[in-house]
N, C-alpha and C positions, 0 to 999 in steps of 0.2 A: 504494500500500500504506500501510495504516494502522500509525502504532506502537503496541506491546503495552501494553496496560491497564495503566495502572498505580494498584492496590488502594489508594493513599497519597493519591491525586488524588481531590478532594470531587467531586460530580454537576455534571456542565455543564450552567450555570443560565444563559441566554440574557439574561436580566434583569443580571448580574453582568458582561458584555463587553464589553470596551471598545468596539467597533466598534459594539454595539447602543446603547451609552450616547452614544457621542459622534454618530451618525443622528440619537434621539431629539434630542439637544438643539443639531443642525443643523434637525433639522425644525422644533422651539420659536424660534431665530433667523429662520430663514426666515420663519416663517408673522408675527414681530411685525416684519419687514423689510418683507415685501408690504402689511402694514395703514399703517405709516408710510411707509412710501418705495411708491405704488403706479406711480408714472413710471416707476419702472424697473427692470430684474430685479436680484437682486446682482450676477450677475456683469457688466450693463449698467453700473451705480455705481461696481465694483471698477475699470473703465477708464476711468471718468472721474477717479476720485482717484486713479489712478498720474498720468493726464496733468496733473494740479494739482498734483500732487507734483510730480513728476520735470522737468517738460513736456516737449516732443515727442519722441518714442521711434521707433524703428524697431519695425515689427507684430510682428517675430520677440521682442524683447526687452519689448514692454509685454503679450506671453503669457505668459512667464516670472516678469514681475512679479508679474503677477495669476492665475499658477499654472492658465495655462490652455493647455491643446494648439494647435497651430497653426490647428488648423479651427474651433476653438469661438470662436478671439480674430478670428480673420478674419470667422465669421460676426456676433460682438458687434461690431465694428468698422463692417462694411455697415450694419447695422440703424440704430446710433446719427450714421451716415454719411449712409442715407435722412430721418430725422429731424434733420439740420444740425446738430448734436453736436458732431462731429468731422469734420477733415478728412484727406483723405489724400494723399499724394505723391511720386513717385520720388524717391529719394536720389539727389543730383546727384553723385555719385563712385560709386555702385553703383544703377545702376535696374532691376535687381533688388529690392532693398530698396525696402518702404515704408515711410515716416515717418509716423506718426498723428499727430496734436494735437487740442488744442481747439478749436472757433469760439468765438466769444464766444456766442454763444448756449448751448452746452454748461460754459461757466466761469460764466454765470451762473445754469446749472442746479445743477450742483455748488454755489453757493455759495447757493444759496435751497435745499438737500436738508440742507445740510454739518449744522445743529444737528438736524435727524431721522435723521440718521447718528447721532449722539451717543447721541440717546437710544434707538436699536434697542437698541446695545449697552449703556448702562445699563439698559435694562429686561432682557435678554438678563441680565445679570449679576447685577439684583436681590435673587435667592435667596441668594448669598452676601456675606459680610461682605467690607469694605475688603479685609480682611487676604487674606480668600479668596479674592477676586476678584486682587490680585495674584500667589497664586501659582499660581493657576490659569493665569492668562494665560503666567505667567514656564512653567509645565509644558507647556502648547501649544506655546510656541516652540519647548523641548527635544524636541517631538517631529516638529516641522515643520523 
C-alpha cells in the first residue's frame, strides 16, 4: 500500500533522485574505469588494492572490504586466481577459512594500474572544484 498524496510534495522528477543521480554517475566512473584500467573489472582492482592494502585477508573479510557478497568475492577471487593474481589457502587454525593474497605477479599489476587508479578518479571528479570534490567525497562516506 501506497501512502496518501501528499498536495505539499513537488512532481516526482526521476532526473532529481538520488538513486538515478548516483547510477548515472556510477555508470560515468565505470565507463572512464574500463577505458583506463581495461585489465580488469572494478570490482577485479577493488581486490587487488584491499590485498596491497591490508595484505593477506581471509575470503570472508577481503568481501566485506571490498563491499562485496560472498559469491561475487569468491567468484572475483577464482578469476584473478586462474590468471596468477592471487593466491589462495586454508587457514592453518580454521580450514574452513581461506586466506587470499597476492602473487607477485598481481602486486606488480597493482603497482603498474596504481597511477591509472588515480586518474579514473581524478577525471571521475573533474567537474567539481577542490573544494567540491572534498565534500563530496566526505558526503559519500556519510552515506556509506
Amino acid at each position: 500500500m501506497t501512502d496518501p498524496v501528499d498536495d505539499d510534495r513537488p512532481p516526482y522528477r526521476l532526473d532529481d533522485q538520488v538513486g538515478f543521480l548516483l547510477r548515472r554517475a556510477s555508470q560515468r566512473h565505470l565507463s572512464i574505469f574500463s577505458r583506463k584500467i581495461p585489465e580488469l573489472t572494478s570490482m577485479q582492482f577493488a581486490t587487488l588494492a584491499k590485498l596491497n592494502e591490508a595484505g593477506a585477508l581471509s575470503q570472508n573479510a577481503l568481501g566485506r572490504l571490498t563491499a562485496m557478497d560472498a559469491a561475487t568475492i569468491k567468484g572475483v577471487v577464482d578469476r584473478l586466481g586462474k590468471r596468477g593474481l592471487v593466491q589462495t589457502e586454508n587457514d592453518k587454525t580454521d580450514r574452513r577459512r581461506t586466506i587470499v593474497s597476492l602473487t607477485t605477479a598481481g602486486r606488480e599489476m597493482f603497482d603498474g594500474l596504481e597511477a591509472a587508479a588515480h586518474a579514473v578518479s581524478q577525471e571521475t571528479l573533474r567537474p567539481l572544484s577542490d573544494a567540491d570534490q572534498a565534500i563530496f567525497l566526505h558526503l559519500l562516506r556519510k552515506l556509506t
